[in-house]
C-alpha positions as CSV (number, residue, x, y, z in Angstrom):
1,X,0.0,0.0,0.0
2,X,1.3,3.1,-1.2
3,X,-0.3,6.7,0.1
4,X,1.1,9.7,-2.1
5,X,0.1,13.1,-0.5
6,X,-1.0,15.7,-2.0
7,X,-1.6,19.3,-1.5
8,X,-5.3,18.6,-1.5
9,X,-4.9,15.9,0.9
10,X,-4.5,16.8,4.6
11,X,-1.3,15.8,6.4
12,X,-2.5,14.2,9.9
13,X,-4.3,11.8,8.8
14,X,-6.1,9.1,10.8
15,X,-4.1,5.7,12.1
16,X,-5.2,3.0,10.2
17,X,-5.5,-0.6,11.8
18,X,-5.1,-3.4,9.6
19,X,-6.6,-6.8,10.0
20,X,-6.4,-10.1,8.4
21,X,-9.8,-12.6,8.2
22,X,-10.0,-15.7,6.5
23,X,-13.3,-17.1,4.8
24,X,-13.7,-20.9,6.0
25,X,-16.1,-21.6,3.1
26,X,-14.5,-20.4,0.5
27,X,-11.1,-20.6,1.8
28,X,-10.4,-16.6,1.2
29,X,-8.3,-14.1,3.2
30,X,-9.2,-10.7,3.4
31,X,-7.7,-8.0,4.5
32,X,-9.8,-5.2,6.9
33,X,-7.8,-1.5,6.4
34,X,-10.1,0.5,9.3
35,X,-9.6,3.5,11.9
36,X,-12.0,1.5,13.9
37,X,-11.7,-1.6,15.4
38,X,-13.6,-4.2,13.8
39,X,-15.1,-7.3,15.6
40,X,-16.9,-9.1,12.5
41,X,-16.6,-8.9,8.9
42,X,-18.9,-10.6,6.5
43,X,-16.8,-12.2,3.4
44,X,-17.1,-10.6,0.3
45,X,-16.5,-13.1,-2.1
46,X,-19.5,-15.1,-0.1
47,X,-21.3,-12.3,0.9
48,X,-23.3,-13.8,3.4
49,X,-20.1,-16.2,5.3
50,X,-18.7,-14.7,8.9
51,X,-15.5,-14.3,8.6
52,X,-12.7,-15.7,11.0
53,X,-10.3,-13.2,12.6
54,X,-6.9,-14.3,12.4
55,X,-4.8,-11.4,13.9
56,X,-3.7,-7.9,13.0
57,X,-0.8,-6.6,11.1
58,X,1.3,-5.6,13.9
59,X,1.2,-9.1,15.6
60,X,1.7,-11.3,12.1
61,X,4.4,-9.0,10.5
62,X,6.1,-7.6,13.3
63,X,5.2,-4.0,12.3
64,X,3.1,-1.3,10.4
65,X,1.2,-2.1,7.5
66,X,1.7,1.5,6.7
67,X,5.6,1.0,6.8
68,X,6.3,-0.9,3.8
């Protein structure tokens, strides 16, 4: 993920939190990019499946999505 600011674009903007779900029916993972926390997500491939949380960025990668 790459954000390019502008001068249109304000400079402090919200922390985002990233979170990684994973779709038993169809076997997906999804990624949740949200300034609040998030306790379900639906699947959208499925649209209707309940999504399984399996951690957030900081724990699974050791840092920042942001800091790539």
């Amino acid at each position: 993920m790459y954000n390019l600011v502008t001068r249109e674009s304000p400079t402090n903007r919200p922390q985002l939190n990233g979170t990684l779900w994973h779709c038993a029916r169809c076997n997906s993972f999804v990624t949740v990019h949200s300034v609040k926390r998030v306790d379900e997500a639906l699947c959208p491939v499925c649209a209707d499946a309940e999504l399984e949380f399996c951690g957030n960025f900081d724990s699974i990668l050791g840092g920042r999505f942001a800091d790539a």
